[in-house]
N, C-alpha and C positions, 0 to 999 in steps of 0.2 A: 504494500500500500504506500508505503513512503516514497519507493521509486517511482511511484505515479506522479504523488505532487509533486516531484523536483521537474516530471514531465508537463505538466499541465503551468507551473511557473515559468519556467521557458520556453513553451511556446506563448504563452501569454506575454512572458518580454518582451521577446522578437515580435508579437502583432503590434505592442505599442512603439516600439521604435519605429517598424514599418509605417504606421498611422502619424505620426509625429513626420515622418519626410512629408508624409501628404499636406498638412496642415503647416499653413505660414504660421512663423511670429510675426506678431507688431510692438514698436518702440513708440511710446509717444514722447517730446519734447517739449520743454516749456519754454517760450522763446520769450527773450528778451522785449519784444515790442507788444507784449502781452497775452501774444498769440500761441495755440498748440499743434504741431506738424503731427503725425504720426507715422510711420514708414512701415510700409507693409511688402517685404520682399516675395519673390514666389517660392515657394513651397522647395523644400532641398530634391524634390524628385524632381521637379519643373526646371530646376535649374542644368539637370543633367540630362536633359532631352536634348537632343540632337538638331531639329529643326530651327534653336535660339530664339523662340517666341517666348521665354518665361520674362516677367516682367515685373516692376517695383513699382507699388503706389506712393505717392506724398500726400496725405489728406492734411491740409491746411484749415484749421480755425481761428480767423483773425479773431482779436476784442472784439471791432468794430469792423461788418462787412460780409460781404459772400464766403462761405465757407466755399471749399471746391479742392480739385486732387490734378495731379500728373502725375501720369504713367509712364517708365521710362523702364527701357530696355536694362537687361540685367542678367546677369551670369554667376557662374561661381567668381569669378574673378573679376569684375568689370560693373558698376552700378553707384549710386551715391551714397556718399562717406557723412554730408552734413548738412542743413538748411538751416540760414542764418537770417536776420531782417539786415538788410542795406541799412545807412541812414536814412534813406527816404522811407518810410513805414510801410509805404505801399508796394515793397519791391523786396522780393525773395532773393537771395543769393543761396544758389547748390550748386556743392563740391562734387564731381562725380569723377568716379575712377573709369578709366577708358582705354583701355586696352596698355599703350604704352606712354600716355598721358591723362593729365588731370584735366579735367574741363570747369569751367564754370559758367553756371547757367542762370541768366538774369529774368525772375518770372516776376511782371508787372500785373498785382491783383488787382490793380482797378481798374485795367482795360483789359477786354475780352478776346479771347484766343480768335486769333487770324490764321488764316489757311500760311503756309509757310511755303516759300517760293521754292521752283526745283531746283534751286543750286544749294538751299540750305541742308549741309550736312546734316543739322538737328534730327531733318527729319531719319536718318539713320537709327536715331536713339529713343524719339520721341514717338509715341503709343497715341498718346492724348492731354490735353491738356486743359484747363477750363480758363485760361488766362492765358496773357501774350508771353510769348517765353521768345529768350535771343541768346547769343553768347554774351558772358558779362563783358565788361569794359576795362582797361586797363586800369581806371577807379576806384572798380568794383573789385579787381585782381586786388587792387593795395587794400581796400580795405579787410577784403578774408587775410592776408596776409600777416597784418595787422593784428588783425585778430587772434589769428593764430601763434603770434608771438609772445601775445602778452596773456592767454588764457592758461589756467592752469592745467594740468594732464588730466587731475583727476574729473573737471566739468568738462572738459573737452572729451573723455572716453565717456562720459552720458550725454551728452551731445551730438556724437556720432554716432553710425553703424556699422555694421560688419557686410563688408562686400563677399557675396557667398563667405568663402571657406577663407578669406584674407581682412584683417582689419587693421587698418590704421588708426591704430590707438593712441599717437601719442602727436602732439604736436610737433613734436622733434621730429619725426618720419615725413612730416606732409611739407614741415622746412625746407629739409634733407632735399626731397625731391624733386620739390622747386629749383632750389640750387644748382643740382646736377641738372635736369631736363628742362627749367625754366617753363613759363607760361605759356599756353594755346590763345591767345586773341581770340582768331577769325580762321579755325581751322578751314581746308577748301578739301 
């Protein structure tokens, strides 16, 4: 009888872990301009399908204003690391990791997502959006920069996410990186 339950425990493990790749986490954050992001990555089985459709939500709840989400492209390795408020209150700044660079993505929540022309890479990454999204601006480069310079490790690791199986946990890493590979402006 005993050998059964160590049987029946294990496979009962193995169904939750199984269940647990199906099922996303989500992180919510409390942002600075009074507002809450929450990121909701796709599920760790989604992330290993082959096709590259699995994909990362940002549900955005300003104080004051539209709530609303984008959906961006996302892998074990490759997806957003941060969402920060610009100084202008109305303007999202995200850190996303991308392949062999960082990007950063300026989302304007008070004007309404525009169809994006065919030359914009964005559209390679972007799923959906409910607001105008661009590449940030060399501005907006100094102020995550900025930021990142002077936040501490430990608010800056509840801050961020974990890209699939890779996380830039520390300020010093996203420094680091800048450094060596320097900023994307206006990738083409």
């Amino acid at each position: 009888m005993r050998r059964h339950k160590w049987k029946f425990f294990i496979v009962g493990l193995a169904l939750a872990i199984v269940m647990l790749g199906f099922v996303p986490w989500s992180k919510t954050v409390a942002l600075s301009n009074g507002g809450y992001a929450r990121f909701t990555p796709a599920s760790f089985f989604n992330d290993l399908r082959l096709e590259g459709e699995a994909s990362s939500t940002i549900s955005y709840q300003p104080k004051h204003g539209r709530a609303g989400k984008i959906v961006l492209w996302a892998d074990l390795f490759d997806g957003p690391i941060m969402v920060m408020p610009a100084s202008d209150t109305n303007v999202l700044l995200c850190l996303y990791d991308f392949d062999i660079s960082l990007r950063l993505f300026r989302i304007d929540t008070s004007k309404e997502f525009k169809p994006l022309s065919p030359d914009n890479s964005i559209k390679r990454i972007l799923f959906s959006s409910t607001w105008e999204i661009d590449y940030g601006t060399s501005a907006d480069w100094e102020e995550v920069l900025n930021y990142v310079k002077n936040v501490s490790p430990s608010v800056f690791a509840h801050q961020s996410v974990p890209v699939g199986t890779f996380k830039m946990d520390t300020p010093q890493y996203i420094l680091a990186w800048v450094g060596t590979h320097g900023v994307t402006i206006r990738p083409e």
